[in-house]
C-alpha positions as CSV (number, residue, x, y, z in Angstrom):
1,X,13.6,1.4,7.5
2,X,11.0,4.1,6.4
3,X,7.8,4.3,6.4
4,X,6.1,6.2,2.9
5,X,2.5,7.8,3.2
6,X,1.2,7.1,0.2
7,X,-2.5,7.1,-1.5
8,X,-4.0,4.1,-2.9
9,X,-6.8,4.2,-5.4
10,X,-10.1,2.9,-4.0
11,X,-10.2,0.4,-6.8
12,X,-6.8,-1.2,-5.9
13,X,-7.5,-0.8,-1.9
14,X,-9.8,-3.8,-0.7
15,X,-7.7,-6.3,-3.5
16,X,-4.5,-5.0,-1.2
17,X,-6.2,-5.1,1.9
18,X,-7.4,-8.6,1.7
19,X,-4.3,-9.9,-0.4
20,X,-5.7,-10.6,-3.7
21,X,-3.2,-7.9,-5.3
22,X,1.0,-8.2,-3.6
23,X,2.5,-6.0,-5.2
24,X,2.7,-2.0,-5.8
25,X,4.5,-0.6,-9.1
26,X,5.3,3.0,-8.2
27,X,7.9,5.9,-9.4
28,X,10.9,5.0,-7.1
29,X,10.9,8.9,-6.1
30,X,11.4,8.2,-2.5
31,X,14.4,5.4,-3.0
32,X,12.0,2.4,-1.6
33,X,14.3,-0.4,0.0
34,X,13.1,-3.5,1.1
35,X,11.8,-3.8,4.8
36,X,10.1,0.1,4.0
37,X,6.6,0.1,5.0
38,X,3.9,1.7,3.0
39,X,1.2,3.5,4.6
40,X,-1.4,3.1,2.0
41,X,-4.7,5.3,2.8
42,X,-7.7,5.1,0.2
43,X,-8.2,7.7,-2.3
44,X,-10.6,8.4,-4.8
45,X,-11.2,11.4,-7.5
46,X,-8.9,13.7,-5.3
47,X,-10.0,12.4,-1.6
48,X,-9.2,10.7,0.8
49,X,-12.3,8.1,1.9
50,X,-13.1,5.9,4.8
51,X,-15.6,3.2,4.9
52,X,-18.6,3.9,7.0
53,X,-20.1,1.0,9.2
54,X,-23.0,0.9,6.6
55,X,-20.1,0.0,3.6
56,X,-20.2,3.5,2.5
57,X,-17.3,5.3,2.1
58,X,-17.1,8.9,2.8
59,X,-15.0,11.4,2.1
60,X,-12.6,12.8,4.6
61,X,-9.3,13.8,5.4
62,X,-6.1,12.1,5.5
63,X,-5.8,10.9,9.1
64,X,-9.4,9.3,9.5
65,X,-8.9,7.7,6.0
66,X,-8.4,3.9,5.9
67,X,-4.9,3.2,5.7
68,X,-3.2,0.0,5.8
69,X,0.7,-1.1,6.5
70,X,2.2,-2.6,4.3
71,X,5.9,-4.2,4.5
72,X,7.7,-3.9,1.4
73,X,9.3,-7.5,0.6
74,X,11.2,-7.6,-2.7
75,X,11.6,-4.7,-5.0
76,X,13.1,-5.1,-8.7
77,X,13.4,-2.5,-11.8
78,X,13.0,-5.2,-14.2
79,X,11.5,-4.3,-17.2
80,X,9.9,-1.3,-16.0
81,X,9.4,2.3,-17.1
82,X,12.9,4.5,-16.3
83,X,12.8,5.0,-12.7
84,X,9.9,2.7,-11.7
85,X,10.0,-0.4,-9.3
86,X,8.2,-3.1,-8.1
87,X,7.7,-4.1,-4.9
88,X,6.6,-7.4,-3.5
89,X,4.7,-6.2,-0.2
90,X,2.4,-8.7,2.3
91,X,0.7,-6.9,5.6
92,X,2.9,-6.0,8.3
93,X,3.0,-7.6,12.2
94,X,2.0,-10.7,10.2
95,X,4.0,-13.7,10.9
96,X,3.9,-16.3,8.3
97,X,6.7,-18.1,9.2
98,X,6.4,-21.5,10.6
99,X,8.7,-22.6,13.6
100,X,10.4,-25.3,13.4
């Protein structure tokens, strides 16, 4: 398992954050395997950006950025642009399986 640094727009972060959007499409430069875990931190126009208590979000640099973990579940090259993947990916340390 490895764990990519990666920037995420600001207009896809919240949508990722809160689960509306599952998946990332990315250039498979880094040989992604399922169970990787992305460490997606905001970025906007060349920035890193946090969220301030207020809802604003400032710039500043990569390690006070928001980032979120990520667990890459599936990943397929179907149809995509040579050299390109898709990756299934839910938050990780979440347990959504039911025991039995």
């Amino acid at each position: 398992m490895k764990i990519h640094e990666l920037k995420l727009d600001d207009f896809y972060f919240d949508d990722v954050k809160y689960g509306t959007k599952r998946f990332e499409i990315r250039k498979n430069d880094r040989d992604f395997q399922a169970g990787d875990l992305l460490a997606l931190s905001r970025f906007k126009d060349g920035e890193y950006r946090e969220r301030t208590l207020l809802g604003e979000r400032r710039i500043t640099d990569i390690h006070d950025a928001d980032t979120i973990l990520m667990s890459v579940d599936y990943i397929t090259d179907y149809e995509q642009k040579e050299g390109y993947v898709v990756m299934g990916i839910s938050p990780f340390g979440t347990d959504d399986e039911v025991e039995e």
